[in-house]
N, C-alpha and C positions, 0 to 999 in steps of 0.2 A: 723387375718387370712383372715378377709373378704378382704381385700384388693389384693389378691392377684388372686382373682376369678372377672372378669369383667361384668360389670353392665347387658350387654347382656346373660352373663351365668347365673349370678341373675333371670333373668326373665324367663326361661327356668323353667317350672313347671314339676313333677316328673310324671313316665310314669303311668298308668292306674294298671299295673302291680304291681307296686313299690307299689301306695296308697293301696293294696289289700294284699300285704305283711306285710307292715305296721298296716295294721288293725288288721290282724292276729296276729304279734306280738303282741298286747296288749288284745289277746282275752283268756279266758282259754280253751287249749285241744283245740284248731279247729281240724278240718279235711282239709289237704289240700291236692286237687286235682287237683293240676295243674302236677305234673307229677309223675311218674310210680314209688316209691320208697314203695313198698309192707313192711308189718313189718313180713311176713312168705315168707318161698321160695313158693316155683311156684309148682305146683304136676308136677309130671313128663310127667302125659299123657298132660298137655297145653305146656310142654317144648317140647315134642313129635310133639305134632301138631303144632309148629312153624316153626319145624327144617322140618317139611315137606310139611308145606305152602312157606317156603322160598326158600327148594331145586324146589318148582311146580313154581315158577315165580311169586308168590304172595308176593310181599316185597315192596309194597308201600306204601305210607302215606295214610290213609284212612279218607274219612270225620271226620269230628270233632263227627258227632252222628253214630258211627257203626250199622253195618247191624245187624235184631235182631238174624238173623241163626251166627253170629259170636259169641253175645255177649252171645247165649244161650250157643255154644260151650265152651266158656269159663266160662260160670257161674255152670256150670253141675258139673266137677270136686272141683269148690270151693265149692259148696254147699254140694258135698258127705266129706269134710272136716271140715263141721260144718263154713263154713265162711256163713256171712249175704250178698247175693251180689244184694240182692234190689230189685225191679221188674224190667222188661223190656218184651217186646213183644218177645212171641215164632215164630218160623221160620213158615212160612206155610208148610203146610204139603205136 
């Protein structure tokens, strides 16, 4: 089979990503956080407050480290559900 793949594509090393999935694969139980697949739905009032941050114009990509008034918004309703959602900095007052 190697032959059919050229020496140039041989040398072509796997993306940063890839090694990081890979590793995971051979890990027990990781946690992977590279993207948004929840193992519970969503509570209704963060489904609420999407559907009304998106109707206000708010539908962009947001930094990679959200703002803490976001990530409180959303840790609030997970934590009155008994979810663990970590520490992170509260909104100023």
């Amino acid at each position: 089979m190697r032959d059919f793949i050229s020496k140039r594509a041989l040398g072509v090393d796997a993306s940063g990503i890839r090694k990081v999935f890979d590793l995971a694969a051979r890990m027990k139980d990781p946690i992977n956080l590279s993207i948004g697949l929840p193992d519970f739905d969503v509570p209704d009032q963060v489904k609420d407050a999407a559907i009304e941050s998106i109707r206000a114009g708010h539908n962009r990509y947001t930094q990679t480290q959200e703002s803490p008034r976001s990530a409180s918004g959303c840790a609030r309703p997970l934590q009155e559900i008994g979810r663990d959602v970590g520490e992170f900095s509260s909104p100023a007052a």
